[in-house]
Backbone as CSV, one residue per row, in Angstrom:
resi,resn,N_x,N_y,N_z,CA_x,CA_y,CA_z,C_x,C_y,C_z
1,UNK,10.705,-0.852,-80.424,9.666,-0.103,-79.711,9.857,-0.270,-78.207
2,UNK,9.886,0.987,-77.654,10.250,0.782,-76.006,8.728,0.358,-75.310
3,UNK,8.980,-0.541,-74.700,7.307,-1.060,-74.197,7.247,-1.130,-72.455
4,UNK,8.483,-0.331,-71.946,8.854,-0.022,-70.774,7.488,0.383,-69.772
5,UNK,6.985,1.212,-70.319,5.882,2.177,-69.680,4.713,1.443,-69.780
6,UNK,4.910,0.442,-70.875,3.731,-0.729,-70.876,3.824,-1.514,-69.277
7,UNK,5.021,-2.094,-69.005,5.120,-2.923,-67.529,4.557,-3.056,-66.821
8,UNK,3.678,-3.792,-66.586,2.809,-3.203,-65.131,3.780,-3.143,-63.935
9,UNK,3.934,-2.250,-62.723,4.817,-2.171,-61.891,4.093,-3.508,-60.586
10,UNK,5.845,-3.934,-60.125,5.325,-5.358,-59.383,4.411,-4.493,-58.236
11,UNK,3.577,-5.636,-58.027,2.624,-5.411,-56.865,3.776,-5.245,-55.202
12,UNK,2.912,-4.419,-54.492,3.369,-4.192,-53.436,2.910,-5.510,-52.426
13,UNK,3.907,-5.696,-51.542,3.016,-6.990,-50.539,2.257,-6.322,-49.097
14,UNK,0.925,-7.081,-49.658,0.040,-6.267,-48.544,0.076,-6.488,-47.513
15,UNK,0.199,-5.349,-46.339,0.479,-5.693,-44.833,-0.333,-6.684,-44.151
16,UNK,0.057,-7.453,-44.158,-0.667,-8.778,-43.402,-1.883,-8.255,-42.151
17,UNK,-2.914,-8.695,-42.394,-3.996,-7.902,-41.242,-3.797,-8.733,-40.059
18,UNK,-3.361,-7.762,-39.142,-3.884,-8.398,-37.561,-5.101,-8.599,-36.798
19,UNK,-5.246,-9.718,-36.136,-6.556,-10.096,-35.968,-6.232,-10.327,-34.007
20,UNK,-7.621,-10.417,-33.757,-7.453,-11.168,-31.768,-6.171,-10.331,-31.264
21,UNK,-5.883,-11.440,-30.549,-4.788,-11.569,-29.492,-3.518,-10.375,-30.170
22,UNK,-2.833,-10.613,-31.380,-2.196,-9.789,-31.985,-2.294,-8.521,-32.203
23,UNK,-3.450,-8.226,-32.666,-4.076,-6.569,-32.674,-4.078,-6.054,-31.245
24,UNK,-4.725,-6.660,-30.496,-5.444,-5.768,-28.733,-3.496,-5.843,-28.629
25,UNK,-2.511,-6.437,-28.580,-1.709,-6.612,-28.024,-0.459,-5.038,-28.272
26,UNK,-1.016,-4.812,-30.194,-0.507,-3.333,-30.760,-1.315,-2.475,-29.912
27,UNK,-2.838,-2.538,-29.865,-2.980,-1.293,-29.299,-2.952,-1.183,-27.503
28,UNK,-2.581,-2.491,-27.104,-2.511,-1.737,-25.661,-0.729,-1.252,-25.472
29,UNK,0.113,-1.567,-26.330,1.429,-1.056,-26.472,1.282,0.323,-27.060
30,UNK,0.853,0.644,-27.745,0.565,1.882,-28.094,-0.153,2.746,-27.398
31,UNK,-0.825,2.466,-26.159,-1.346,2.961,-25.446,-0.440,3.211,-24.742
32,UNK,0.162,2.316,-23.922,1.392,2.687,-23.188,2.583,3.632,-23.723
33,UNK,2.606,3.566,-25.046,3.495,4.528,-25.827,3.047,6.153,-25.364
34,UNK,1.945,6.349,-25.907,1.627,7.346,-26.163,1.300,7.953,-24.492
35,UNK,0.901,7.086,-23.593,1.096,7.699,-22.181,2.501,8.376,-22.260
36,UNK,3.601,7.292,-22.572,4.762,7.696,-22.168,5.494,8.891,-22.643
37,UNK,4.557,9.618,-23.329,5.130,10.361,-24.488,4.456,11.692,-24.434
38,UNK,2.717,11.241,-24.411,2.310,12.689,-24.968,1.200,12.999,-23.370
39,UNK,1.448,11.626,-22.566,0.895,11.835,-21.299,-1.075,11.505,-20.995
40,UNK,-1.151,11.562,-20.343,-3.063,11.697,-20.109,-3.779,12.316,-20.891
41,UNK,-3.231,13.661,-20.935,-4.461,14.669,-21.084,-3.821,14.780,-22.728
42,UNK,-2.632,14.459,-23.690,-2.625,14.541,-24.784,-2.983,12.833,-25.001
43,UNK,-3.415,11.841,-24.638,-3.805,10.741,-25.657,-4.960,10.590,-25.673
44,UNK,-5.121,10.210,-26.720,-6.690,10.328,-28.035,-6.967,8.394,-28.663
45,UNK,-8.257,8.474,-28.966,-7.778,7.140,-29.010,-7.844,7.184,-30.741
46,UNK,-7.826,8.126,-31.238,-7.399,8.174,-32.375,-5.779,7.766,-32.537
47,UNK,-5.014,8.554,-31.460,-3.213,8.662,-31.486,-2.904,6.861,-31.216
48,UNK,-4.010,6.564,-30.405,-3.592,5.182,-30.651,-4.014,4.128,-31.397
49,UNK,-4.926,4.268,-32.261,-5.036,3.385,-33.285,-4.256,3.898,-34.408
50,UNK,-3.792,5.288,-34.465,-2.205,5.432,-35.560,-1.066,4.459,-35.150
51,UNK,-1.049,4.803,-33.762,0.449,3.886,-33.132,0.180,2.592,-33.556
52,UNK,-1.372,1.945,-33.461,-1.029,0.259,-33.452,-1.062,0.310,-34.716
53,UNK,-1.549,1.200,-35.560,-1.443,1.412,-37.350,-2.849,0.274,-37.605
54,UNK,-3.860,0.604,-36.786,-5.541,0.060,-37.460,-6.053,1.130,-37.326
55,UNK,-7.225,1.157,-37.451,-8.733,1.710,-37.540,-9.244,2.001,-36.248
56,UNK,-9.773,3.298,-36.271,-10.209,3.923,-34.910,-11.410,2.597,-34.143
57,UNK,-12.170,2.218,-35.322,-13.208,1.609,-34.898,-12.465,-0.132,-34.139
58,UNK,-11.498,-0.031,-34.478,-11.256,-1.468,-33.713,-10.937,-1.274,-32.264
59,UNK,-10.464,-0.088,-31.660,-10.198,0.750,-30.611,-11.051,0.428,-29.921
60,UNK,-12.357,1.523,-30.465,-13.592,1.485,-29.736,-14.595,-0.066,-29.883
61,UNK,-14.200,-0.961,-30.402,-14.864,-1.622,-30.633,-14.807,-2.539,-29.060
62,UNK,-13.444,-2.935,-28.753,-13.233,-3.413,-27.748,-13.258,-2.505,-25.967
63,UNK,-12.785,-1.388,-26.090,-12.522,-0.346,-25.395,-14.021,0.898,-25.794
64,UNK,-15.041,0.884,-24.855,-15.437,2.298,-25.469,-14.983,3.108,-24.757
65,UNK,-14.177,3.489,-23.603,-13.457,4.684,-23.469,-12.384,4.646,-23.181
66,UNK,-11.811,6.017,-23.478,-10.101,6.260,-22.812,-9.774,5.511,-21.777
67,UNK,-10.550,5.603,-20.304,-10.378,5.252,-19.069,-10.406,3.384,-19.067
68,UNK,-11.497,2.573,-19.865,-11.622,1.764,-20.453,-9.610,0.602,-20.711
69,UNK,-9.661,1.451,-22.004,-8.448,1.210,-22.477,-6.872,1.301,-21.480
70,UNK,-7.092,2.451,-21.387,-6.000,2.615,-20.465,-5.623,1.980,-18.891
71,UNK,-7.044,1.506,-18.388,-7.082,0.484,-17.133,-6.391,-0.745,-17.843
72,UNK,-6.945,-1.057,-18.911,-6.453,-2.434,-19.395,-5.033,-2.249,-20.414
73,UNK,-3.886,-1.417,-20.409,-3.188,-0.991,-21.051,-2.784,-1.576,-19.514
74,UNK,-2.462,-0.666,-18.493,-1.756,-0.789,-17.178,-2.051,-2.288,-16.915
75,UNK,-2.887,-2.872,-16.774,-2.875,-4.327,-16.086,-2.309,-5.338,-16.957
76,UNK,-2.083,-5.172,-18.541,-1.446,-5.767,-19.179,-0.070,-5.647,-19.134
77,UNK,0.486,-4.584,-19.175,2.024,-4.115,-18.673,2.633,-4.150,-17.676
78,UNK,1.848,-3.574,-16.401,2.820,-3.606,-15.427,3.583,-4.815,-15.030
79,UNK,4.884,-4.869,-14.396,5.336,-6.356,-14.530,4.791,-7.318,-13.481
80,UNK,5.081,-8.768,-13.729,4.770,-9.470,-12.722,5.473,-9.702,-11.508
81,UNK,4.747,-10.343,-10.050,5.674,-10.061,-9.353,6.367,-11.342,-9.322
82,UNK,7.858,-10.731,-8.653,8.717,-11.529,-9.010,9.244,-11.977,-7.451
83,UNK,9.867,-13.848,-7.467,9.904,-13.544,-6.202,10.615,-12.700,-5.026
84,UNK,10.939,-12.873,-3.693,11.598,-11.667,-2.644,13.222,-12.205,-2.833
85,UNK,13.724,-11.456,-3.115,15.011,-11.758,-2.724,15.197,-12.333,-1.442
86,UNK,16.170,-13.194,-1.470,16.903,-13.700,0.056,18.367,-13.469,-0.328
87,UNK,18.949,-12.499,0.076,20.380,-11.992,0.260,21.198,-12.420,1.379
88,UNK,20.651,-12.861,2.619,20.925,-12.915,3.420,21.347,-11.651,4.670
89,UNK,21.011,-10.770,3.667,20.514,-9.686,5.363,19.583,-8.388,4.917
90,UNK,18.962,-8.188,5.637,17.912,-6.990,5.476,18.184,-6.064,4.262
91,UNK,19.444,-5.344,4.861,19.669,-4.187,3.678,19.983,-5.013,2.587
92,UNK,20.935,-6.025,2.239,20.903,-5.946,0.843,19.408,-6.989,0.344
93,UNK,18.361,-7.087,0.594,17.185,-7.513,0.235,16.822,-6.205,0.368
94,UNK,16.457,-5.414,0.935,15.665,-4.203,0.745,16.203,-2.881,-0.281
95,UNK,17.932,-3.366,-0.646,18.142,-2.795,-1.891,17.834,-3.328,-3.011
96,UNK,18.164,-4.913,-3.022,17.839,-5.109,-4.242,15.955,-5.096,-4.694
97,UNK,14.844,-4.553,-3.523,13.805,-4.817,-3.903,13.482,-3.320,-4.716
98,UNK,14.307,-2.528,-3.809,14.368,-0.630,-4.745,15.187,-1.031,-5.745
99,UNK,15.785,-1.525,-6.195,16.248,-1.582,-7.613,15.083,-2.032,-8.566
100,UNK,14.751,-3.322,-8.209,13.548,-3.687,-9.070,12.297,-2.584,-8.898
101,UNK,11.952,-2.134,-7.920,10.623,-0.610,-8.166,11.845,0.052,-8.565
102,UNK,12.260,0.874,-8.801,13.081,2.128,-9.799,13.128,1.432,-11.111
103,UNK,13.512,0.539,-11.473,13.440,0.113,-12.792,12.447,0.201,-13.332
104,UNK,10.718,-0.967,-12.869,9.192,-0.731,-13.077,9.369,0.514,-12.895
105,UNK,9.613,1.422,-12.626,9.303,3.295,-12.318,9.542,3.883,-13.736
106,UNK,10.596,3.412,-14.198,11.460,4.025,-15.140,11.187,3.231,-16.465
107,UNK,10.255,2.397,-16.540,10.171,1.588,-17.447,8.980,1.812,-18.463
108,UNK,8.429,1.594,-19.471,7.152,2.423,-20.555,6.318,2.165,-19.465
109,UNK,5.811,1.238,-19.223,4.423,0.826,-18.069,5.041,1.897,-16.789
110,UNK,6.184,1.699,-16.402,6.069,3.200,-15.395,5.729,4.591,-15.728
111,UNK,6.485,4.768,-16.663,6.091,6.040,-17.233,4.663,6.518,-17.749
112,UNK,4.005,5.489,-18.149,2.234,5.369,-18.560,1.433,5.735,-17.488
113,UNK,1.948,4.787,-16.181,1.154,5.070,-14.845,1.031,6.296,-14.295
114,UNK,2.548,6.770,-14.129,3.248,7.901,-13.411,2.501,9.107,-14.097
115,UNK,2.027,9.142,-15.977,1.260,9.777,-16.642,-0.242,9.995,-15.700
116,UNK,-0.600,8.620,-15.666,-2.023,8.622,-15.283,-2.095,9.158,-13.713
117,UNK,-1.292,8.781,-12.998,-0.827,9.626,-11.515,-0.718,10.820,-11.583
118,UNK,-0.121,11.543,-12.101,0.066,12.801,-11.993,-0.647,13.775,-13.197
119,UNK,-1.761,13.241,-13.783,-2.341,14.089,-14.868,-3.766,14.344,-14.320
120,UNK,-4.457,12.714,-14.092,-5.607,12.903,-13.890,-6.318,13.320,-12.617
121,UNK,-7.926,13.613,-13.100,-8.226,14.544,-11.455,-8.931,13.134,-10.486
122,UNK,-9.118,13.537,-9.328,-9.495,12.747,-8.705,-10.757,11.813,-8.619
123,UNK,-11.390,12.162,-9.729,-12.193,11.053,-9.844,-11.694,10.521,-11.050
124,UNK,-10.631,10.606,-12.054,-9.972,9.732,-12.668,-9.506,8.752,-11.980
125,UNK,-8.489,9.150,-11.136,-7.812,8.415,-10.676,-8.007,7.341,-9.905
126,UNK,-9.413,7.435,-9.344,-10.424,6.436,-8.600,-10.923,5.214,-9.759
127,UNK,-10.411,5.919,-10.804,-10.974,4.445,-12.024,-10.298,3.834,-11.782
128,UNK,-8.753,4.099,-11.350,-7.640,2.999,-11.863,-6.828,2.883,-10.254
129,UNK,-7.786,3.582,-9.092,-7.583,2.871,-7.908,-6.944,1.276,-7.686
130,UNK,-7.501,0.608,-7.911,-7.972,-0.793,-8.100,-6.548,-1.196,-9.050
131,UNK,-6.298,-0.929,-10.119,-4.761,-1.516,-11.062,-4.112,-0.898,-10.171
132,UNK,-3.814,0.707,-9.817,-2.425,1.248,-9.009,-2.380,0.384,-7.812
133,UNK,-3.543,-0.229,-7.354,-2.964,-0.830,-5.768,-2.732,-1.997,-5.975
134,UNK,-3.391,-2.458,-6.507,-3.219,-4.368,-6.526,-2.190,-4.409,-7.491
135,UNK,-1.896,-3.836,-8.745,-0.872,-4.048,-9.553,0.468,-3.715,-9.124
136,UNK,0.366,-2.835,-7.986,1.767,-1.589,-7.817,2.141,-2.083,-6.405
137,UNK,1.119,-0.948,-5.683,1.371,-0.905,-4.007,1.219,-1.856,-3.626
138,UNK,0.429,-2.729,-3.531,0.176,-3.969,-2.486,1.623,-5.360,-2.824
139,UNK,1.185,-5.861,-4.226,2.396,-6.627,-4.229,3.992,-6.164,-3.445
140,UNK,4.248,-4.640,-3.582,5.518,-4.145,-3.136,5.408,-4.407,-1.856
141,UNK,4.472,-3.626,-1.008,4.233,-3.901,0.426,4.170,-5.640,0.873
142,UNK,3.759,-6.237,0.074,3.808,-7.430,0.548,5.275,-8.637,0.502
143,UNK,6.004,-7.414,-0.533,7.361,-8.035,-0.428,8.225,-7.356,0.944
144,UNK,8.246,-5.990,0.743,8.756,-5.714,1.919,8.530,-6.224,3.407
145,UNK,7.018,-6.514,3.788,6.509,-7.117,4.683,7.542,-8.862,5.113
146,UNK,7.601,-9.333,3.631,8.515,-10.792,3.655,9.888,-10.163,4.049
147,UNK,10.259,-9.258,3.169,11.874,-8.800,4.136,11.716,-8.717,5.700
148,UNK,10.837,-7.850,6.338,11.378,-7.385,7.486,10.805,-8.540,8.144
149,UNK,10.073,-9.521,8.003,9.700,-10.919,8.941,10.359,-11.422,8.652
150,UNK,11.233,-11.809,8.063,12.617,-12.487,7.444,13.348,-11.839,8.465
151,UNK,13.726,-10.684,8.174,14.651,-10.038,9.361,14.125,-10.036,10.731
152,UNK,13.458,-9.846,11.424,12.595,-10.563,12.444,13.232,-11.596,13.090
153,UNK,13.203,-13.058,12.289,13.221,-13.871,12.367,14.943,-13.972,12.821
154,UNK,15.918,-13.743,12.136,17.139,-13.526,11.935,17.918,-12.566,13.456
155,UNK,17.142,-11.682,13.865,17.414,-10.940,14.989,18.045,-9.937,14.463
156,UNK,17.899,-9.476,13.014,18.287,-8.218,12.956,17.240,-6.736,12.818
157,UNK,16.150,-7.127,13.242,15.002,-6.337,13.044,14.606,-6.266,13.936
158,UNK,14.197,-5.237,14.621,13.179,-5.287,16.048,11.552,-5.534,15.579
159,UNK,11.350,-6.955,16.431,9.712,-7.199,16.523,8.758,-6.139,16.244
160,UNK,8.651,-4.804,16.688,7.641,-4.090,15.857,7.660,-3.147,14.916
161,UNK,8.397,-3.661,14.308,8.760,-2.964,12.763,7.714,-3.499,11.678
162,UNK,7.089,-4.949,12.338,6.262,-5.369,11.675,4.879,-4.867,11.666
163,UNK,4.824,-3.468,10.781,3.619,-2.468,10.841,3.358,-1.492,9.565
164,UNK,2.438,-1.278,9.425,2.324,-1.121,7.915,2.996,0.526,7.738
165,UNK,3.136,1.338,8.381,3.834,2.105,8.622,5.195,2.201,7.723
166,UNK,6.065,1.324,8.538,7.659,1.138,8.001,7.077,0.455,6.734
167,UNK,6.288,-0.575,6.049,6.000,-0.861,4.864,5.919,0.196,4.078
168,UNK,5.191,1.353,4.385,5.010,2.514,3.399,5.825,3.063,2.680
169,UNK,6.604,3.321,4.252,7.916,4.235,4.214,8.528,4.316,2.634
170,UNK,9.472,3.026,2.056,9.747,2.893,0.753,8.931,3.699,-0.420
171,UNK,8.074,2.782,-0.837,7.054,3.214,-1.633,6.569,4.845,-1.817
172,UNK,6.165,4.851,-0.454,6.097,6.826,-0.419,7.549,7.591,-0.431
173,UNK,8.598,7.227,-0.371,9.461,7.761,-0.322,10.158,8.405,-2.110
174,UNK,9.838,6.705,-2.550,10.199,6.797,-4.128,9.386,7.391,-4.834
175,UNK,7.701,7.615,-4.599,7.369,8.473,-5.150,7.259,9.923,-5.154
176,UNK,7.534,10.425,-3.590,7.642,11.522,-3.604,8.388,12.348,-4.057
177,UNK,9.671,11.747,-3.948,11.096,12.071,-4.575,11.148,12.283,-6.194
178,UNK,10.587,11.117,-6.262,10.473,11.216,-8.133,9.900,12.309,-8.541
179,UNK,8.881,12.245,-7.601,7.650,13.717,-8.476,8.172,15.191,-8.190
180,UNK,8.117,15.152,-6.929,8.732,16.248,-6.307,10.242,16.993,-6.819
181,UNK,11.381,16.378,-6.438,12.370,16.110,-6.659,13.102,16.077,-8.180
182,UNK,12.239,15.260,-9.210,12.803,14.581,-10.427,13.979,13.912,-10.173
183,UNK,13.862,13.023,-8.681,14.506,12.040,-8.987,14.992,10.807,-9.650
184,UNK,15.971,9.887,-10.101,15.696,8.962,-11.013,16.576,7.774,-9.873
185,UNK,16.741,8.277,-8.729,16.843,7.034,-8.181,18.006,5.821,-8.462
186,UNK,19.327,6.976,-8.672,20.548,6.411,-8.437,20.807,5.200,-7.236
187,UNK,21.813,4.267,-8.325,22.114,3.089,-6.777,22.164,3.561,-5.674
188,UNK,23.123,5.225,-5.978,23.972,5.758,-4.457,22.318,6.100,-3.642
189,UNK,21.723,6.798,-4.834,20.502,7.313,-3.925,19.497,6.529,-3.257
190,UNK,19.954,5.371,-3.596,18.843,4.041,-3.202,19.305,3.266,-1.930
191,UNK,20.686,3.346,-1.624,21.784,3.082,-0.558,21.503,3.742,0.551
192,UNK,21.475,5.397,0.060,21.440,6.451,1.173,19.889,6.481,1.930
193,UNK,19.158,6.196,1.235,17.881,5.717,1.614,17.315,4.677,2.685
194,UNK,18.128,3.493,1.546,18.278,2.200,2.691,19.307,2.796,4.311
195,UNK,20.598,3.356,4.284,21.015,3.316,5.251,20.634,4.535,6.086
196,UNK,20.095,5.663,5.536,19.524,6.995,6.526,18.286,6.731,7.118
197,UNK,17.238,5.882,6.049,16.135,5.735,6.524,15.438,4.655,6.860
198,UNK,15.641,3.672,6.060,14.586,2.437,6.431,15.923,1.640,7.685
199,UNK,17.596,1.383,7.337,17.765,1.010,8.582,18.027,1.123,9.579
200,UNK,17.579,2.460,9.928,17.895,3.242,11.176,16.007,2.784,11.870
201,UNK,14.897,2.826,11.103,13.709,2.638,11.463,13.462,0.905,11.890
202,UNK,14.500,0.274,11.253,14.292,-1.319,11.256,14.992,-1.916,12.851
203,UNK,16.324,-1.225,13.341,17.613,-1.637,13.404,16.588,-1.907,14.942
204,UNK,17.162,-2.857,15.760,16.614,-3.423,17.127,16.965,-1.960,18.042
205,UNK,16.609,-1.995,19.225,16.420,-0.857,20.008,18.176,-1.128,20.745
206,UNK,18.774,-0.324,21.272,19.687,-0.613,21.843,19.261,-0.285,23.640
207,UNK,20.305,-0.849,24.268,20.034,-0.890,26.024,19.874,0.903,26.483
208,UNK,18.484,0.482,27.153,18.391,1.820,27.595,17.360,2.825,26.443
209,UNK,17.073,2.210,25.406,16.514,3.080,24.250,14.592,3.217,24.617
């Protein structure tokens, strides 16, 4: 007698439930996913409790809104800062600091931001004022600021370069380009930058200037 169909079939092993620290950690990655992907104005916080693969209600449980979530998606991701290079001369510290922003640019947490930058309207974007500057702009500016007082110091910088001005310069440069442009911020293009623009703005005055 075939008793095949009798068998009970083996049990499946049940997906282990995520709890705390582990869960918030799927859905703020999945948040960042789905920036990177379907942008501002397509993520739902339904799309991201599919991505972290729970329940809408654990979403909202911690997060009650989009703006909510997604502030704390960016402050969990973006990277930390790391310290200033010392190369030993201006330009190659002020290249290798555009290598590290083009990378964060190009990276899921860049691409999430760059979402939230260029999607939302202006009183969105005033939510997440506060992460884009302290997380983004200010740390950068405050490295560049250590380059050119470094260079300063060294005599390859003229004394009033130290102004928030030439700090900008970078920062607004890479984003404009990116958006504008669809640049991605080739070495060469990061070179031509450093040597057309920031060290022609840095370089000491010559006799007579």
């Amino acid at each position: 007698m075939d008793t095949s169909r009798w068998t009970a079939a083996p049990a499946q092993a049940a997906t282990p439930r995520r709890r705390g620290a582990v869960l918030e950690r799927a859905i703020l990655d999945a948040t960042l996913e789905q920036l990177s992907t379907v942008g501002w104005n397509g993520l739902t916080m339904e799309g991201v409790a599919a991505g972290a693969q729970t329940g809408k209600a654990a979403v909202y449980r911690r997060w009650p809104s989009k703006e909510d979530l997604v502030a704390h998606a960016l402050e969990a991701g973006l990277p930390r800062v790391e310290e200033v290079p010392d190369l030993g001369s201006v330009r190659e510290d002020l290249l290798a600091l555009c290598r590290r922003a083009r990378d964060a640019m190009f990276s899921l947490p860049g691409f999430a931001l760059r979402a939230v930058i260029h999607e939302c309207d202006p009183a969105q974007v005033e939510r997440f004022h506060s992460v884009i500057f302290e997380g983004v702009v200010e740390p950068m500016i405050e490295q560049l600021r250590e380059v050119v007082i470094r260079g300063i110091g060294r005599g390859e910088v003229r004394p009033d370069a130290d102004n928030g001005y030439v700090f900008d310069a970078v920062p607004a440069m890479m984003m404009y380009r990116s958006k504008m442009c669809a640049s991605e911020w080739s070495d060469q293009e990061l070179e031509e930058m450093i040597d057309r623009l920031m060290m022609p703005l840095l370089r000491q005055y010559g006799p007579g200037s």
